[in-house]
N, C-alpha and C positions, 0 to 999 in steps of 0.2 A: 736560348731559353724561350718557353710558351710566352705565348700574350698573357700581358698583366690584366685579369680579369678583378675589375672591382666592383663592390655591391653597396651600392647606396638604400635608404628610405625614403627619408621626408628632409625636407628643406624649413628650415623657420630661422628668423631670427630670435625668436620668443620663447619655440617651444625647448623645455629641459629634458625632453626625450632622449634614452640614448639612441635612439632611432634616427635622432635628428641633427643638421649638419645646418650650421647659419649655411646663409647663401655668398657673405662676402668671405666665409673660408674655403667653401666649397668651389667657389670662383678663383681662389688663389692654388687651392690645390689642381685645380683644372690644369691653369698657366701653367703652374711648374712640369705638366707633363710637356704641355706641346714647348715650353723652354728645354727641353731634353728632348727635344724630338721624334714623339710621340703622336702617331694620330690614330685616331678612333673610329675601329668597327665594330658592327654589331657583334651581339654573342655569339651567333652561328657561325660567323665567318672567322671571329678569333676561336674556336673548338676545331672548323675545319681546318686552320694551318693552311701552311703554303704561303705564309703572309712574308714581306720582305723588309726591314729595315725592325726600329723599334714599336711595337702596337698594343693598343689599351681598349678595350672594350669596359665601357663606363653601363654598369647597367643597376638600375630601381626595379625592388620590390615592394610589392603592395598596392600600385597604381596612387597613391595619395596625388590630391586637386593640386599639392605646391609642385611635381617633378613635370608638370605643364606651365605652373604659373612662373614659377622661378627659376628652376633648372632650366628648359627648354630654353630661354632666353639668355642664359648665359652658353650654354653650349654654342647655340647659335651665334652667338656672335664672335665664338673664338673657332669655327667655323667645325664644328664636330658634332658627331653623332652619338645618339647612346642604344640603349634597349630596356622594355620597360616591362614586367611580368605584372597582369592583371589578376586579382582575385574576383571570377567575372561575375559570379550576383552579386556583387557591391557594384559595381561601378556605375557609375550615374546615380546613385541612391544616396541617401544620409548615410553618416559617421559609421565607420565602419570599427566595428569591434568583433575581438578573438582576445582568447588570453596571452596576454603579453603587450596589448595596448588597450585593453576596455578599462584598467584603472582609469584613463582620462576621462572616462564618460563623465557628464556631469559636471565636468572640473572648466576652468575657466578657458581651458586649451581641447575642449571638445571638439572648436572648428576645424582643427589639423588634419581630425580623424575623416575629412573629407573626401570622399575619391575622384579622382577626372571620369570624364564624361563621355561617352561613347566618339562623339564628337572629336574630342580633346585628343584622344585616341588614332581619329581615324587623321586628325591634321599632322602629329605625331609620324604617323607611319607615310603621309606624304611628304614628309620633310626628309625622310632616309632612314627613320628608326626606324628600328623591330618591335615589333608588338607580340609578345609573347606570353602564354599560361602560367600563373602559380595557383592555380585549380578551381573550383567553384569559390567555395568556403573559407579557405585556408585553413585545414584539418593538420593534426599529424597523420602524415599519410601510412608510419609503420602500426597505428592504432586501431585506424578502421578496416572494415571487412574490404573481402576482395571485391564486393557487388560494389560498395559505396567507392571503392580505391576504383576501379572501372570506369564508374560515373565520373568522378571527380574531376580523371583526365581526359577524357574523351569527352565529356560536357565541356567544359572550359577552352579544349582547343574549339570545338565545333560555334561555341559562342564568339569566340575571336574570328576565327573563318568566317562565318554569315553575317559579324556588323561591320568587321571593315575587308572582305570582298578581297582575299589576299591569303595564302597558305598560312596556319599557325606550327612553325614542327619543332620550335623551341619550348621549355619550361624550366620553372625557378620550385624546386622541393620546396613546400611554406615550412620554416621553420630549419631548412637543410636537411629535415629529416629524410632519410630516407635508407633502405636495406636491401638485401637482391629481390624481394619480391617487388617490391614497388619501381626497380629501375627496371624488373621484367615486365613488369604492368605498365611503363611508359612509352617503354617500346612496341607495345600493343596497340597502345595508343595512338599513334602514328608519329612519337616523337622521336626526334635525329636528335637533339642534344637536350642537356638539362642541365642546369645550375646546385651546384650544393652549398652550403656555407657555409664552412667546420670554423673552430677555435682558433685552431691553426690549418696550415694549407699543406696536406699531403701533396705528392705529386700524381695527376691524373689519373685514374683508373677506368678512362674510358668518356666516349662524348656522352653519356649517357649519368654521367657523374663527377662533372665536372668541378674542380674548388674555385672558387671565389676569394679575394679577399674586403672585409668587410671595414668599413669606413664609419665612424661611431662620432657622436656628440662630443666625445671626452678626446678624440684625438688631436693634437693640435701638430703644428707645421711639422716638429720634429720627430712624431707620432710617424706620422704621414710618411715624411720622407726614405723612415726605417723601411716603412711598409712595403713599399715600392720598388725601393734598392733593387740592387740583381744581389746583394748578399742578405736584407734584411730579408726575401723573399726565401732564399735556401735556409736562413736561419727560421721561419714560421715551420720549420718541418722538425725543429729540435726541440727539445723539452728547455731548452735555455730561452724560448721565445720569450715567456712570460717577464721571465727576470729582466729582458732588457725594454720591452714595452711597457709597462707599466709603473715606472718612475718616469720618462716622457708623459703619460697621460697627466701622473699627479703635475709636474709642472707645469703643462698648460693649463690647467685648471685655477691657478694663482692667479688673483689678481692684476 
């Protein structure tokens, strides 16, 4: 079976994001890999294969200030790597909003919407991770023109390239979106792989369109575990996913 590719957000204990993942569950579901025997490489190397034994590529979109403050510190210390896709005019800037997280603007969990810092970034990519593209903006990429879809990718690798001093040839679709035109626009770009994030996880249709599976606020241990399987994995490819996921969510959500 491919490397278990998974896709995180934001970390909080606070926040009710479903973006968002406490950090002492996100720290248990970590364990539970390397207790299975599991260790973690970046995204490119889990797309190129040729890996040997069990392997996870743990990787964050949206560059949020917590996948430095809190993630980085747990990974580290259970001695693993991840990959982190930057949306690159936010970063180092205030709260970053797009639709689908600027509802919190305003709201008492505005700080969340924080991004790490070029810095934060380049200390990241000294430690072993990957520092990789989810584009300027975070647009939908099959909505805008092919000048803006252009810019988007090639701006955002060339921004990663120039502040931390290191090739960018990975990207994360913002939103998963994406169609043949934009994965032939990636490849233009100078990208070797790229992330997608569907509902459920087809099986690969190339480095250029890679699935992910996505890791949500609402999932708890049992969630989790489905997810991961080597049969809950075959099962995110059947229309029977939903039915068996989604009463696991409701009972973690219990008290």
């Amino acid at each position: 079976m491919e490397a278990l590719s998974l896709c995180y957000h934001a970390l909080s204990a606070t926040w009710p994001a479903e973006l968002s993942v406490a950090p002492a569950r996100f720290q248990r579901q970590v364990a539970f890999l390397a207790r299975r025997g599991y260790r973690c490489v970046t995204f490119s190397e889990a797309v190129a294969g040729k890996l040997d034994g069990r392997v996870a590529a743990i990787t964050f979109d949206d560059g949020y200030a917590s996948i430095f403050t809190l993630a980085f510190p747990i990974l580290e210390r259970l001695g693993m790597t991840a990959t982190v896709f930057l949306p690159t005019q936010f970063v180092g800037g205030g709260p970053m909003a797009w639709p689908g997280i600027d509802g919190w603007m305003g709201s008492e969990h505005e700080h969340e919407l924080l991004p790490m810092s070029w810095e934060d970034a380049r200390r990241l990519a000294d430690a072993g991770w990957e520092v990789g593209s989810h584009t300027k903006t975070h647009p939908h990429l099959t909505e805008v023109s092919d000048a803006t879809l252009a810019d988007e990718l090639a701006g955002s690798r060339e921004a990663c390239e120039q502040m931390l001093d290191r090739p960018c040839r990975s990207l994360a679709y913002p939103y998963g979106d994406h169609d043949d035109r934009v994965v032939a626009a990636a490849g233009r770009a100078g990208y070797t792989c790229a992330a997608t994030f569907p509902s459920q996880t087809p099986a690969a249709t190339g480095p250029l369109a890679w699935p992910r599976i996505g890791v949500f606020h609402q999932d708890g241990q049992a969630a989790y575990r489905l997810k991961v399987s080597g049969p809950g994995r075959r099962l995110r490819r059947s229309r029977a996913w939903p039915a068996l996921v989604n009463p696991l969510r409701k009972l973690a959500r219990r008290p």
